[in-house]
BAVEXRO-800335 format. One record per residue (C-alpha): residue number from 0; residue in three letters; y, x, z. Coordinates in Angstrom, 1 decimal, padded with zeros to 4 digits. Example, Ala and Ser with C-alpha at 12.3 -4.5 7.8 and 13.67 -1.06 7.14 Angstrom:
2
R   n res      y      x      z
R   0 ALA -004.5  012.3  007.8
R   1 SER -001.1  013.7  007.1
This chain:
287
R   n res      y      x      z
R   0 UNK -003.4 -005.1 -005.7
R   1 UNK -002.5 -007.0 -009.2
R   2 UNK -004.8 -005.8 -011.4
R   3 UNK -004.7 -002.3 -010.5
R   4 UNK -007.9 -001.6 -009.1
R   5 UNK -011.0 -003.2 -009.2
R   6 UNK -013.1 -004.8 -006.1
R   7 UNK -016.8 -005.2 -007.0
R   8 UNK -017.8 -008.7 -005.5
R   9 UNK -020.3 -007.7 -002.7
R  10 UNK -017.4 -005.7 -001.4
R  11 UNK -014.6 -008.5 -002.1
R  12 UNK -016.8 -011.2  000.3
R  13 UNK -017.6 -008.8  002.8
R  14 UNK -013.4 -007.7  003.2
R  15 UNK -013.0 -011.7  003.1
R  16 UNK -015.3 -012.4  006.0
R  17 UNK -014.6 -009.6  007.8
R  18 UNK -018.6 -007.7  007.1
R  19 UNK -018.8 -004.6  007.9
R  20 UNK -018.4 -002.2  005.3
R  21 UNK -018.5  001.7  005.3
R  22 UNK -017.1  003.7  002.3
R  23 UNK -018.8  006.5  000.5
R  24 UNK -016.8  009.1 -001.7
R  25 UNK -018.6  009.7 -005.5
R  26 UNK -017.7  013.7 -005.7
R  27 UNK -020.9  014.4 -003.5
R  28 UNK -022.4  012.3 -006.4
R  29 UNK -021.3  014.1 -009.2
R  30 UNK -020.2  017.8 -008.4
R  31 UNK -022.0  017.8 -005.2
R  32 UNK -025.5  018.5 -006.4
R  33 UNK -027.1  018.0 -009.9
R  34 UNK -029.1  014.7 -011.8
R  35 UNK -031.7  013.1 -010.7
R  36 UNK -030.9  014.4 -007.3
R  37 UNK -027.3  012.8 -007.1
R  38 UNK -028.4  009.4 -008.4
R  39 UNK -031.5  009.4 -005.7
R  40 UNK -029.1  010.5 -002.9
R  41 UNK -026.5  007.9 -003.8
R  42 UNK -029.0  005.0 -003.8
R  43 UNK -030.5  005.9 -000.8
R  44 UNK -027.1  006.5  001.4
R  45 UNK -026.2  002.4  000.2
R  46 UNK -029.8  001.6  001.2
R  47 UNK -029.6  003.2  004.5
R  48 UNK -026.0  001.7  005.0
R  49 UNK -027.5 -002.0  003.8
R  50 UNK -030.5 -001.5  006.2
R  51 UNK -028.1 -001.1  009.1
R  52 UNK -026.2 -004.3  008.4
R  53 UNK -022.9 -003.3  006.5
R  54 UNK -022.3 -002.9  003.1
R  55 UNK -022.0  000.3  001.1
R  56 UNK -018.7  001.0 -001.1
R  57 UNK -019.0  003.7 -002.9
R  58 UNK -015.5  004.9 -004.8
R  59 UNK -014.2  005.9 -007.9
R  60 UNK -012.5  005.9 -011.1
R  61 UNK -013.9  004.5 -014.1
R  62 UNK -011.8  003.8 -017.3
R  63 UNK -008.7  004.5 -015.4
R  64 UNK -009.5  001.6 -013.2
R  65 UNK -010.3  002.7 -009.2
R  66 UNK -013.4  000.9 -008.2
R  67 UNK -014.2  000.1 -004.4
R  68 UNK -017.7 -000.8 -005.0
R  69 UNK -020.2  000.1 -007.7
R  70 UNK -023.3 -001.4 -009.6
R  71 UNK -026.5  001.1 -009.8
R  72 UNK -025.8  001.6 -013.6
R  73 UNK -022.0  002.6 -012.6
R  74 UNK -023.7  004.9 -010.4
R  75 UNK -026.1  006.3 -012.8
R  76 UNK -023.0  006.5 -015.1
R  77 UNK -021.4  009.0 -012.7
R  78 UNK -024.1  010.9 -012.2
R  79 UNK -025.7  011.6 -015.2
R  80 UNK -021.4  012.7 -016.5
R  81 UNK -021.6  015.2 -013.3
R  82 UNK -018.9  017.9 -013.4
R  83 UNK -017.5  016.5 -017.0
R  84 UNK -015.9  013.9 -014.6
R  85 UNK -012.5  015.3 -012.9
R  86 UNK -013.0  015.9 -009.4
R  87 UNK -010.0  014.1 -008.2
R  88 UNK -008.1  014.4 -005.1
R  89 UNK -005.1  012.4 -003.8
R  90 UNK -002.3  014.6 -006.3
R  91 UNK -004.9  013.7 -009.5
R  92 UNK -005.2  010.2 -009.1
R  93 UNK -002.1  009.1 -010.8
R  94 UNK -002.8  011.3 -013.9
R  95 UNK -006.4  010.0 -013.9
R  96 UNK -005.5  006.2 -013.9
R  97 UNK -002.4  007.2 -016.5
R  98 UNK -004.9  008.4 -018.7
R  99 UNK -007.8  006.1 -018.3
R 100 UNK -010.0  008.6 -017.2
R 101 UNK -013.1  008.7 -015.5
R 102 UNK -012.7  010.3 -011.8
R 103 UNK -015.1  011.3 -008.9
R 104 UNK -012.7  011.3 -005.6
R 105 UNK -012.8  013.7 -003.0
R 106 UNK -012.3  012.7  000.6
R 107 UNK -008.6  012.3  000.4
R 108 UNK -008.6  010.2 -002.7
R 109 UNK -011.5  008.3 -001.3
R 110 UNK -010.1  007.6  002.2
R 111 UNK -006.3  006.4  000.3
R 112 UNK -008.4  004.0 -001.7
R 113 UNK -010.4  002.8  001.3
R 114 UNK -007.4  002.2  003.7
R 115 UNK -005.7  000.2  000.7
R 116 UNK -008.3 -002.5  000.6
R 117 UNK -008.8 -002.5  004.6
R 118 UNK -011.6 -000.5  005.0
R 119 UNK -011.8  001.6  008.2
R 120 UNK -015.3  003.5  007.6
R 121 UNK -016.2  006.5  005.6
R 122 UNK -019.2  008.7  005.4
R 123 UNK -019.6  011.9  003.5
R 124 UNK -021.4  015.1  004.2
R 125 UNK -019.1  018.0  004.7
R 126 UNK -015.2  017.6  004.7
R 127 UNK -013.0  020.4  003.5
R 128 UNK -011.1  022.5  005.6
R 129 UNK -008.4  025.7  005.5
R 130 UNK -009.8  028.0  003.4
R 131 UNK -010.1  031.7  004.9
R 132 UNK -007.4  033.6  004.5
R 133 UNK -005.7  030.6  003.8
R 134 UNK -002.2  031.7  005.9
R 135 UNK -002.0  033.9  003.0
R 136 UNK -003.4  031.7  000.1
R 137 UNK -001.9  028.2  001.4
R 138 UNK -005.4  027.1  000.4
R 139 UNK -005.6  024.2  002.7
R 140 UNK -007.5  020.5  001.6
R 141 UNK -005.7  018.3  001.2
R 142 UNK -008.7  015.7  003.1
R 143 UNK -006.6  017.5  006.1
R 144 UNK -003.2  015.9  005.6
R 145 UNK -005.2  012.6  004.3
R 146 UNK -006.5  012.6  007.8
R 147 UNK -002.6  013.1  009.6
R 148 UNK -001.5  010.2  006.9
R 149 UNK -004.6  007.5  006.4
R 150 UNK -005.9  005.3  009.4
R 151 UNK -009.5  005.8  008.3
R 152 UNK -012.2  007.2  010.3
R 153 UNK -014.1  009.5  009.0
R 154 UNK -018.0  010.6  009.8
R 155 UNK -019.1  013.9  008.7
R 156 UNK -021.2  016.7  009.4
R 157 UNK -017.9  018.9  010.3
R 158 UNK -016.9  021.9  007.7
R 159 UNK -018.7  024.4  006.0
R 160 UNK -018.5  027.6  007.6
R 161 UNK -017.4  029.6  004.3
R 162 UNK -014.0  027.6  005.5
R 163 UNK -011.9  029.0  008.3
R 164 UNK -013.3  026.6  011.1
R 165 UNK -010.7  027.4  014.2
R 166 UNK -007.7  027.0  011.7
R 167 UNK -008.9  023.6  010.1
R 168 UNK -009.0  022.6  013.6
R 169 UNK -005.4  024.1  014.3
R 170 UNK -004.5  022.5  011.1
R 171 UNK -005.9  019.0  012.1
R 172 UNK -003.9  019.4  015.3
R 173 UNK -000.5  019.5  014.0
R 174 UNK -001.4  016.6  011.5
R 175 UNK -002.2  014.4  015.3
R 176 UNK -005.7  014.1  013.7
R 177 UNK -008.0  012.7  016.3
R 178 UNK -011.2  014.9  015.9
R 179 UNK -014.3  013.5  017.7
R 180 UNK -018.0  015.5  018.1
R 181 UNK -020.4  013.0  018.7
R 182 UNK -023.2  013.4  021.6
R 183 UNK -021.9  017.3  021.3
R 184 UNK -018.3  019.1  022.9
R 185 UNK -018.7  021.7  020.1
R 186 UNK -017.2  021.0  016.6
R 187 UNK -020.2  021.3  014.0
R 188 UNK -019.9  023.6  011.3
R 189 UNK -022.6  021.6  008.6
R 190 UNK -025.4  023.5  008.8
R 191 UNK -025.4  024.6  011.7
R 192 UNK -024.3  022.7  014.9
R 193 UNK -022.6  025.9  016.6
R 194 UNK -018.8  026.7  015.3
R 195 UNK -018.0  028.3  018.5
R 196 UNK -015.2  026.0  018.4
R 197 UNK -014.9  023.1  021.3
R 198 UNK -013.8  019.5  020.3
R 199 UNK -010.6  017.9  021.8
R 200 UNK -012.8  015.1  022.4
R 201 UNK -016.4  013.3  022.6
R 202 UNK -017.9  010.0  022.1
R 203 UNK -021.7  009.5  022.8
R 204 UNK -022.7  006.2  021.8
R 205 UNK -021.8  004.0  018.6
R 206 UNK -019.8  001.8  020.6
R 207 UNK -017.9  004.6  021.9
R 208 UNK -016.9  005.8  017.9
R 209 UNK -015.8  002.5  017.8
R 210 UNK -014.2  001.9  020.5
R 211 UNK -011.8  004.9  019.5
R 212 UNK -011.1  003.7  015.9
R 213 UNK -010.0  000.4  017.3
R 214 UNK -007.4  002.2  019.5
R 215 UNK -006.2  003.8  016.8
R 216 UNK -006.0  000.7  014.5
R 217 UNK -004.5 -001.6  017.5
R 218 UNK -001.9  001.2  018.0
R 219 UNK -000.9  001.9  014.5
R 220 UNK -001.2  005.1  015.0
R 221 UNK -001.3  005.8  011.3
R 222 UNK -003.5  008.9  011.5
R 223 UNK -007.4  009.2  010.4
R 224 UNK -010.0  009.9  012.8
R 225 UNK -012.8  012.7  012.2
R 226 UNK -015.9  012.0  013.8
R 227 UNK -018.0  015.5  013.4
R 228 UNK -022.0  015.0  013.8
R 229 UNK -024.1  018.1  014.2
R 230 UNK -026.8  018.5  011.8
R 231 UNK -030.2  016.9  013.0
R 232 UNK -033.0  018.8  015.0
R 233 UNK -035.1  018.7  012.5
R 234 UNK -033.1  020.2  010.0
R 235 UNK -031.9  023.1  012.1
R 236 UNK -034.6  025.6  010.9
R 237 UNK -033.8  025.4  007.7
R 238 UNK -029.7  024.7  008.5
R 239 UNK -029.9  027.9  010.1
R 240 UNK -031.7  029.9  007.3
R 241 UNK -028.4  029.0  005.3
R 242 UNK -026.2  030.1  007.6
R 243 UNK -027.1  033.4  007.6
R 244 UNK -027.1  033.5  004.2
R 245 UNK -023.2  032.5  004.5
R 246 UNK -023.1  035.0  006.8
R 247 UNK -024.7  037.5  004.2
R 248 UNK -022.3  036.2  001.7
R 249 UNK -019.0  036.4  003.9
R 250 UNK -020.0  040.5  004.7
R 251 UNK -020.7  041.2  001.0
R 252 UNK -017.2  039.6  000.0
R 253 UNK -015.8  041.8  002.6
R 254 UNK -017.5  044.7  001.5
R 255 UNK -016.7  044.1 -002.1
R 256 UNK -013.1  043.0 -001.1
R 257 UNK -013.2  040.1 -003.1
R 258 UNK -010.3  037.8 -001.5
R 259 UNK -008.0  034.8 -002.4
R 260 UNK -009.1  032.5 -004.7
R 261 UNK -011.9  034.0 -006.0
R 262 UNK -013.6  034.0 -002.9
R 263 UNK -015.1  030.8 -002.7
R 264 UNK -016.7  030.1 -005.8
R 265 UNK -018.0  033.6 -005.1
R 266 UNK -020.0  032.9 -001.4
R 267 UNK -020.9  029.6 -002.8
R 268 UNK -023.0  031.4 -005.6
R 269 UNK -024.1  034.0 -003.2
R 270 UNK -025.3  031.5 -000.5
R 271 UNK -027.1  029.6 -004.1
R 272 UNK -028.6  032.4 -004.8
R 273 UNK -029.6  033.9 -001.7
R 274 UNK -031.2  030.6 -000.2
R 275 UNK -033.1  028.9 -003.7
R 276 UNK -033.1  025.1 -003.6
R 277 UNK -032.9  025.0  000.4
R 278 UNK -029.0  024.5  000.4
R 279 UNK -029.1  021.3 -001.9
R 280 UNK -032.2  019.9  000.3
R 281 UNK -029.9  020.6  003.3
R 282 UNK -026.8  019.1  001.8
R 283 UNK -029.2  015.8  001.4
R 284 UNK -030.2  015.6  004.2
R 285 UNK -027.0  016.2  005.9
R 286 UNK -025.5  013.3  004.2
């Protein structure tokens, strides 16, 4: 890409031998939950992804230079900074390598950055959605009209259910996103594996994940994939302890008629404080 961004060169000889690689974004690193906890979580995602026979990328912006791949220290880098880096999402990544900044990208910037070097993977925890009230608000991620733009495939654990779950799926729709529960016909809502909302479609093996991201590639389609995974068994106990905390949270806002934009960073305090340190060991574990 002449200069513009920066391949580290684990990930430039596994693009140039064809390797499997599998992309990781760096805002689950640095907003997502706080030091040492981010920099232990990072380094064991790229070990699990190593021990499985691909290799890791993990991206973001450093200097004003987007970097698909980064060294430990670069990682340590980002998340010892935390929230002093800017969260940035496809509309702030212009401004970010204008100014030389340092950026942690969100899905969408994560998954424009993968599909320009050729990379077809991408695991993160929880993708974001339509928030509620959002036919009001027009708060709507934009990792939802990534997906109906970017050929990647992406593997989360679904959306959190403070978002409006039956209109991200709506939402995904109209964008022709392909969204995909796998070994489950129910989309999964993070911590919890029940949304009450049915997937358009399944896949129950690896192979059958892949065989559906290489029929979208050989088409051209053009459109991202999202393959939803429920939370495991064995976190369900405590997955479903911070559900009803969410629950808790979404009556309280109701009752307090807090609304719009304020609503959010309000249940995502509430469900903080009403569940202790379970929701980051959760979100860990989810990822």
């Amino acid at each position: 890409e002449g200069g513009l961004i920066k391949v580290s060169p684990e990930v430039a000889d596994a693009l140039s031998c064809g390797a499997p690689l599998v992309a990781l974004e760096s805002t689950i690193i640095s907003h997502g939950m706080p030091y040492p906890q981010n920099f232990e979580t990072a380094k064991e995602i790229e070990a699990i992804v190593r021990n499985k026979g691909a290799v890791p990328a993990t991206i973001a912006i450093l200097d004003g230079i987007p970097r698909i791949g980064l060294s430990t220290d670069e990682l340590e880098k980002l998340a010892k900074l935390g929230t002093e880096v800017r969260k940035t999402a496809r509309r702030d990544i212009a401004f970010v390598v204008a100014t030389g900044g340092d950026g942690a990208t969100t899905v969408s910037a994560t998954m424009f950055f993968a599909s320009m070097v050729g990379i077809s993977v991408f695991v993160t925890g929880g993708t974001g959605g339509v928030h509620r009230h959002g036919e009001q608000t027009m708060d709507i991620s934009s990792d939802l009209t990534e997906l109906g733009r970017t050929p990647v495939a992406v593997v989360s654990a679904g959306a959190k259910s403070i978002l409006d779950i039956p209109r991200t799926l709506e939402y995904l729709e109209t964008q022709g996103v392909c969204v995909a529960g796998y070994r489950t016909n129910e989309f999964p809502a993070f911590f919890t594996e029940t949304s009450g909302c049915k997937v358009p479609c399944r896949v129950d093996s690896a192979e059958g994940a892949a065989r559906l991201i290489e029929a979208n590639m050989k088409l051209r389609l053009g459109s991202g994939i999202l393959i939803a995974v429920p939370i495991p068994k064995e976190h369900s106990a405590s997955g479903n302890f911070i559900e009803s905390a969410i629950q808790r949270a979404l009556a309280e806002a109701k009752e307090k008629n807090i609304t719009g934009s304020a609503e959010t960073p309000f249940l995502l305090s509430k469900v903080n404080e009403l569940t202790g340190g379970a929701s980051l060991a959760a979100n860990i574990a989810l990822v």
